[in-house]
C-alpha positions as CSV (number, residue, x, y, z in Angstrom):
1,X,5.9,7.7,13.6
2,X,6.1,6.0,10.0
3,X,8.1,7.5,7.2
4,X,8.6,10.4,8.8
5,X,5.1,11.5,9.3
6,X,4.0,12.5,12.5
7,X,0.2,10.6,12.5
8,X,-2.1,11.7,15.3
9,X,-2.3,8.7,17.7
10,X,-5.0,6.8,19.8
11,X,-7.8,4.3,18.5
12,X,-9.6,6.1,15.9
13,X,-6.2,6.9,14.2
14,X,-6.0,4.7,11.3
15,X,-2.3,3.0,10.6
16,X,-2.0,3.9,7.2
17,X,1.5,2.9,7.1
18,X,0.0,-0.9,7.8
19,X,-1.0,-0.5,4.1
20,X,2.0,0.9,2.3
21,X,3.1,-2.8,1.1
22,X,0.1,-3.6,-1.3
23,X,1.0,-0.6,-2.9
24,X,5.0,-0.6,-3.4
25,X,4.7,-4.7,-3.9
26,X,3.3,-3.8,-7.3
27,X,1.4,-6.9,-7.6
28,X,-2.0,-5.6,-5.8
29,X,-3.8,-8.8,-6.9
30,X,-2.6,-10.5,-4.1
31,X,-3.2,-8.2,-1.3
32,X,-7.3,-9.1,-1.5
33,X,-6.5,-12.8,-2.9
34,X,-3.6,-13.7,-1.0
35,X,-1.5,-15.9,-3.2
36,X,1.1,-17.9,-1.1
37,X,4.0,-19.5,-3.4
38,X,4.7,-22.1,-0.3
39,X,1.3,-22.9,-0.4
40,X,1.7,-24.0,-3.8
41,X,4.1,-25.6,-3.6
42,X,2.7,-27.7,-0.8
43,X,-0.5,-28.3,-2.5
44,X,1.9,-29.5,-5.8
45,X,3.4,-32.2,-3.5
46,X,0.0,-33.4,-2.2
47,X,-3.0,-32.3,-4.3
48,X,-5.4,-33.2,-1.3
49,X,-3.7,-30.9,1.0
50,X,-6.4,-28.5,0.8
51,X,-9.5,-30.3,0.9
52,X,-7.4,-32.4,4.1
53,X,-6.7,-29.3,6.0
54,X,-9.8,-27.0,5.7
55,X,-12.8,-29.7,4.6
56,X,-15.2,-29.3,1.9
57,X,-15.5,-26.1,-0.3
58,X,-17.4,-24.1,-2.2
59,X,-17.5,-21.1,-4.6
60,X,-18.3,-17.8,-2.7
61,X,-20.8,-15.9,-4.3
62,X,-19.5,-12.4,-5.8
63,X,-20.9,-9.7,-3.7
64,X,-19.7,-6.2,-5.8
65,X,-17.5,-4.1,-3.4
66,X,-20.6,-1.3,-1.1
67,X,-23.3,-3.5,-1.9
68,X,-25.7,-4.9,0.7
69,X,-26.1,-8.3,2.1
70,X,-28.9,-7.6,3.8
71,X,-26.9,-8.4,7.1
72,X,-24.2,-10.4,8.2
73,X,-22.9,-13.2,5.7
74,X,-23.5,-16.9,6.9
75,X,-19.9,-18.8,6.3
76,X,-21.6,-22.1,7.7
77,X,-24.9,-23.4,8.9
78,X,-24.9,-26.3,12.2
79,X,-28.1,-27.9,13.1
80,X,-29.8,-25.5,11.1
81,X,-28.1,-22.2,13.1
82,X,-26.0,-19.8,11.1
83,X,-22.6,-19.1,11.8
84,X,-21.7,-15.4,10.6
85,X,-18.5,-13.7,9.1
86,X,-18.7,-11.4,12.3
87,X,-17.5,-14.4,14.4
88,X,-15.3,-15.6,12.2
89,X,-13.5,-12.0,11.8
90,X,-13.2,-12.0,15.9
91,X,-11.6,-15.4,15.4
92,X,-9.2,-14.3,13.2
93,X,-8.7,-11.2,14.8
94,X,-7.6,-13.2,17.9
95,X,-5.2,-15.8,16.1
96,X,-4.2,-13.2,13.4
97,X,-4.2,-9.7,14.9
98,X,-2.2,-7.2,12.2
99,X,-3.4,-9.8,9.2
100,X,-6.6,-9.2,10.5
101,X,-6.3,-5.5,11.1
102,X,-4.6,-4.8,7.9
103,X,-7.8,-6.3,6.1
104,X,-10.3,-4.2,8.1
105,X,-7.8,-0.9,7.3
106,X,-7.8,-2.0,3.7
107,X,-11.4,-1.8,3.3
108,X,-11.7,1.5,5.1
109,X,-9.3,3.0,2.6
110,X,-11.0,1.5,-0.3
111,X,-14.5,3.5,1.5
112,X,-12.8,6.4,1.8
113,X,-10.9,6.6,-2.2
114,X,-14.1,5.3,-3.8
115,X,-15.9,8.6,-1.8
116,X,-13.0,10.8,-3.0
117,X,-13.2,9.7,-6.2
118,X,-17.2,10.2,-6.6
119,X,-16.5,13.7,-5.2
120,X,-14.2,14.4,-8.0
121,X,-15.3,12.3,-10.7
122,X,-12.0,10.5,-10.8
123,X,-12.4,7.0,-12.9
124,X,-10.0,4.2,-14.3
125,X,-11.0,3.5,-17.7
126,X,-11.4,-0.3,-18.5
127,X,-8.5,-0.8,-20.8
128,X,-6.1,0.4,-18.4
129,X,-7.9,-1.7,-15.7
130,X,-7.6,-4.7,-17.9
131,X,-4.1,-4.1,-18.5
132,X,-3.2,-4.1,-14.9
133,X,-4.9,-7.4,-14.5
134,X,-3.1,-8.9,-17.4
135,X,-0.3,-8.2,-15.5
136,X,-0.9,-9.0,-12.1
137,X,-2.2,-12.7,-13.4
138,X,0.6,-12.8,-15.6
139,X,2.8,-12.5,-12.4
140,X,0.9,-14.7,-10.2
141,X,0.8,-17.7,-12.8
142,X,5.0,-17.3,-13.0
143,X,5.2,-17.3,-9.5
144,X,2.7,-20.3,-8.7
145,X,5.2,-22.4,-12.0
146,X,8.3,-21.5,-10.0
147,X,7.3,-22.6,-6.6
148,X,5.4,-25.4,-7.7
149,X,8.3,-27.1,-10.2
150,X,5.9,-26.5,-13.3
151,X,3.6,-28.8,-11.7
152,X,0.9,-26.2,-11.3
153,X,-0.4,-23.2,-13.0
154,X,-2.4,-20.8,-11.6
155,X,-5.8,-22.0,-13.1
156,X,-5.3,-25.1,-11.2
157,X,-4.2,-23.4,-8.3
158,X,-7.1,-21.5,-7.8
159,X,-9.1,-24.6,-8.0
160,X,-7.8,-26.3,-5.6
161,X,-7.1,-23.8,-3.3
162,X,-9.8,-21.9,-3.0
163,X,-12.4,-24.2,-5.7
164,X,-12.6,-21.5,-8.2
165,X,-12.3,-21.3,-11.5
166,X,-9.6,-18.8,-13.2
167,X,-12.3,-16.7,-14.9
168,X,-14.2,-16.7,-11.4
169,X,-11.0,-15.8,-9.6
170,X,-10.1,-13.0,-12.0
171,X,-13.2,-11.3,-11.5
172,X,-12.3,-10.9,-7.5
173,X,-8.7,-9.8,-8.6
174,X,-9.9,-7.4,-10.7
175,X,-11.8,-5.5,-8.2
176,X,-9.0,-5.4,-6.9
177,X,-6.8,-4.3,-9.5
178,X,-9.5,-1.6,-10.0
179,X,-9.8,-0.1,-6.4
180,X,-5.9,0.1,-6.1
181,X,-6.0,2.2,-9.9
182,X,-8.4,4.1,-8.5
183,X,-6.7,4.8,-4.8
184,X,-3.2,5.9,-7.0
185,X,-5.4,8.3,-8.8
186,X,-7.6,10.1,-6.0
187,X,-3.8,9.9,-3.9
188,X,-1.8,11.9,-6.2
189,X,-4.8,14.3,-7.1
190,X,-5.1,15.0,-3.1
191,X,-1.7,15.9,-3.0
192,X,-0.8,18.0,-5.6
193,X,-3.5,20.3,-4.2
194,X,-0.9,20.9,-0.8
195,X,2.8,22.8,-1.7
196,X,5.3,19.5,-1.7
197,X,9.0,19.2,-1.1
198,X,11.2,16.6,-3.1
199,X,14.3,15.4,-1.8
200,X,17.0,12.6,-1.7
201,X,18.1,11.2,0.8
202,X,21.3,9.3,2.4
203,X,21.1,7.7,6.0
204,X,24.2,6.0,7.4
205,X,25.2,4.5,11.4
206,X,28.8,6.2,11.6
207,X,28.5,10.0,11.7
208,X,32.2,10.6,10.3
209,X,31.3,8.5,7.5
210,X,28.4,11.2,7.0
211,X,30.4,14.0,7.2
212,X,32.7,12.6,4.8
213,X,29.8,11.6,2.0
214,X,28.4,15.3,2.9
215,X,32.0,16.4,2.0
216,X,32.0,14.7,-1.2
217,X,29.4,16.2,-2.4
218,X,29.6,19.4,-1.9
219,X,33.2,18.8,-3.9
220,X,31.1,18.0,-6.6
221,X,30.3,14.2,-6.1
222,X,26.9,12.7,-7.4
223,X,24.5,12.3,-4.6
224,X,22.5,9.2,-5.8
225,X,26.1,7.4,-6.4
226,X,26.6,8.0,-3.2
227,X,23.4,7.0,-1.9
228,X,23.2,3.8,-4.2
229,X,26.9,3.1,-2.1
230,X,26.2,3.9,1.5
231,X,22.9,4.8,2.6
232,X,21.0,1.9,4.3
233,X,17.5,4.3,3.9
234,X,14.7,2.2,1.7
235,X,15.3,4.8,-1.1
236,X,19.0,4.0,-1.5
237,X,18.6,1.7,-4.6
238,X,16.8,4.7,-6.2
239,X,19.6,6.8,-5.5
240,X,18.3,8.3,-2.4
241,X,15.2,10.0,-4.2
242,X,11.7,10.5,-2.1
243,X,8.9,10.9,-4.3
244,X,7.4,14.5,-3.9
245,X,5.6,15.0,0.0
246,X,3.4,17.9,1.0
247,X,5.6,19.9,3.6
248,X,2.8,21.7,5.0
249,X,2.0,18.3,7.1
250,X,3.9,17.7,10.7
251,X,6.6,15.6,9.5
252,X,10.8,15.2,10.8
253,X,11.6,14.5,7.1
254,X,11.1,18.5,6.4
255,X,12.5,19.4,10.1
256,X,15.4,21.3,9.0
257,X,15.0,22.3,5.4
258,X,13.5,25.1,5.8
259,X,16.3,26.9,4.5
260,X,17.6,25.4,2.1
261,X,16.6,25.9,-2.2
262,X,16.4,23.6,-5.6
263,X,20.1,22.0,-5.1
264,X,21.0,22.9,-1.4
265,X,22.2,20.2,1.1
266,X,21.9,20.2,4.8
267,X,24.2,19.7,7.2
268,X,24.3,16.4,8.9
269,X,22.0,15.8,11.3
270,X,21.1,12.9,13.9
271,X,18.0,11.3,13.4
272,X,16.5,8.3,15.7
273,X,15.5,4.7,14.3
274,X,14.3,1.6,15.6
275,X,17.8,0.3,15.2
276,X,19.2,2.8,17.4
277,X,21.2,6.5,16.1
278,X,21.5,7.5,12.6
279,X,23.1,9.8,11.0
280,X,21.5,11.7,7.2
281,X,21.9,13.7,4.8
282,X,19.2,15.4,2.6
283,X,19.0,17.4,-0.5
284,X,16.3,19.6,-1.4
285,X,15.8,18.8,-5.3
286,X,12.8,21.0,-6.0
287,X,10.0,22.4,-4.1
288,X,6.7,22.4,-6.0
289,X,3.8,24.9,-5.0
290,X,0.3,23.9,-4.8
291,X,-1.8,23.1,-7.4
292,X,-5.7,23.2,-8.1
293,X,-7.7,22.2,-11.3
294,X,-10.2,19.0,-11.7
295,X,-9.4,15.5,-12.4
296,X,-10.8,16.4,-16.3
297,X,-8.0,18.9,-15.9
298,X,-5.2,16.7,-14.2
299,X,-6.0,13.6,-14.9
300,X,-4.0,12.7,-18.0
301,X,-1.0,14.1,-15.9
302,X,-1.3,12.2,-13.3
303,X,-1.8,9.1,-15.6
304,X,1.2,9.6,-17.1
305,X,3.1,9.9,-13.8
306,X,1.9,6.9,-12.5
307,X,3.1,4.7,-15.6
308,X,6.3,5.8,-15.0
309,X,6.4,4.7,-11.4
310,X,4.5,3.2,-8.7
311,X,2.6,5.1,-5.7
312,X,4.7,5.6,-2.7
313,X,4.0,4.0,0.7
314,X,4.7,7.8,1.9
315,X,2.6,9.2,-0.4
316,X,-0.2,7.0,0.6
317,X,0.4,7.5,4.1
318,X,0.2,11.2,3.7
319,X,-3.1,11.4,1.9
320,X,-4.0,9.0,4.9
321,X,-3.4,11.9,7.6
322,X,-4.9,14.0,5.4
323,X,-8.0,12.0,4.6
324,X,-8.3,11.2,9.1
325,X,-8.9,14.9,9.1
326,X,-11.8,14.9,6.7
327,X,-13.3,11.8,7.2
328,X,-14.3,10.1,10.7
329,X,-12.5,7.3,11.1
330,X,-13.0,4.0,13.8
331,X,-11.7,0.8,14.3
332,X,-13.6,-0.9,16.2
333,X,-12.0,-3.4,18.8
334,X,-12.9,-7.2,17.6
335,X,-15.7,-5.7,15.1
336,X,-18.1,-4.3,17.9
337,X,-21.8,-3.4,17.0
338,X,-20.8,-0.2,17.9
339,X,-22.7,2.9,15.5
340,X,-21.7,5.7,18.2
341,X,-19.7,8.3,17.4
């Protein structure tokens, strides 16, 4: 159960939730070009680090996300035999299980939005791209200064880390950069097409102090005060506010709102969490029927909702659910040669 979503279980269920942070990090650069401040700050104090710990390098060749290799990549060559990614991604899969995992889901989603996206004609144009990347470079540069003293910047970073140059290493980031765009897009499009619920939210581990905030409220206190105060849910800096969810999906965050209108809120109610009883209080803010129309249609909509805020991890990991119902999805253990079904 993530979020509140019930997800069909088993091995061809794909963990969505898995990817929620290289969405609500902001910074989506990173997620395919991992940029680790201690690193830097370790190859600051000893500028051979690198080369010491992983040997001699060399510029990878840019292979454009869906195109061919012609088979498996060769990573190395030894006495004249190659040694392929598949082995290494077993390897890694081994020593780094939900690193490893998390990659493999990545690219699945990135299959399944560019598909979506053909389907519909959804695109990014390149300004806004470019924009993005600005941004996401910007950020990275700032954060390789700070953890490095000012010793490095992120040109020289790049070059030692991974022996790249910054124009090279832009071009992975913005495929990046481009594919995440792109996912926001084909995400909210998917979604407005199902009847969704908005709410907010407070969660709190004493259930007299929920009955008391629930009292408040209903005397006329603010609800995202309140939630900003007490609640220990992820959405209490935001006031308690859930982005819009489809409520015709399983899901315990809808479970007993049924009833309740634009304004209502529920009675207190017991939920379970990792960390043992809670107790929350929700308010239904608005429910929003379903929509149809065309990305020509929709699209400058949805572009204006996402510059005003980032994709949710729970809206991504309900277009996920609904996306393992259209779309056969496998992960196969330690990369198997398997093509079955």
């Amino acid at each position: 159960m993530l979020g509140g979503l019930a997800r069909p279980r088993g091995s061809g269920a794909l963990a969505a939730g898995a990817l929620a942070a290289f969405v609500a990090a902001g910074c989506v650069g990173e997620g395919a070009t991992p940029l680790r401040p201690d690193d830097a700050a370790a190859s600051a104090a000893d500028p051979a680090r690198s080369s010491k710990r992983d040997g001699p390098r060399t510029s990878p060749e840019l292979v454009p996300p869906g195109a061919s290799t012609g088979g498996d990549l060769t990573v190395a060559v030894v006495d004249g035999a190659p040694v392929h990614a598949a082995d290494a991604y077993r390897l890694l899969l081994l020593s780094l299980p939900d690193e490893t995992q998390n990659a493999a889901r990545q690219l699945v989603v990135d299959r399944i939005a560019a598909a979506e996206a053909a389907s519909e004609s959804i695109n990014v144009p390149p300004a806004v791209v470019d924009r993005e990347l600005e941004r996401v470079l910007g950020e990275q540069d700032r954060k390789v200064r700070e953890s490095s003293k000012g010793k490095q910047d992120l040109a020289s970073y790049v070059q030692t880390t991974y022996a790249l140059d910054k124009a090279h290493y832009a071009e992975l980031v913005r495929q990046t950069v481009a594919r995440s765009l792109l996912l926001e897009r084909v995400v909210l499009l998917e979604l407005a097409r199902h009847p969704r619920t908005q709410l907010r939210l407070i969660r709190v581990k004493e259930k007299s102090l929920a009955e008391e905030i629930r009292r408040k409220i209903t005397q006329g206190a603010d609800f995202a005060t309140l939630a900003r105060q007490h609640s220990e849910d992820g959405s209490a800096r935001e006031g308690g506010l859930y982005p819009p969810l489809p409520s015709d999906l399983p899901s315990q965050l809808f479970a007993r709102t049924e009833g309740l209108k634009g304004g209502d809120v529920g009675e207190v109610e017991e939920v379970s969490t990792n960390d043992g009883p809670r107790f929350r209080i929700v308010q239904v803010l608005t429910r929003l029927p379903a929509e149809t129309g065309t990305w020509a249609e929709r699209g400058s909509g949805i572009d204006k909702v996402l510059e005003g805020r980032p994709l949710s991890p729970l809206e991504l990991e309900a277009w996920m659910h609904v996306m393992e119902t259209r779309h056969p999805i496998r992960i196969l253990p330690l990369g198997a040669l398997d093509h079955g079904p």
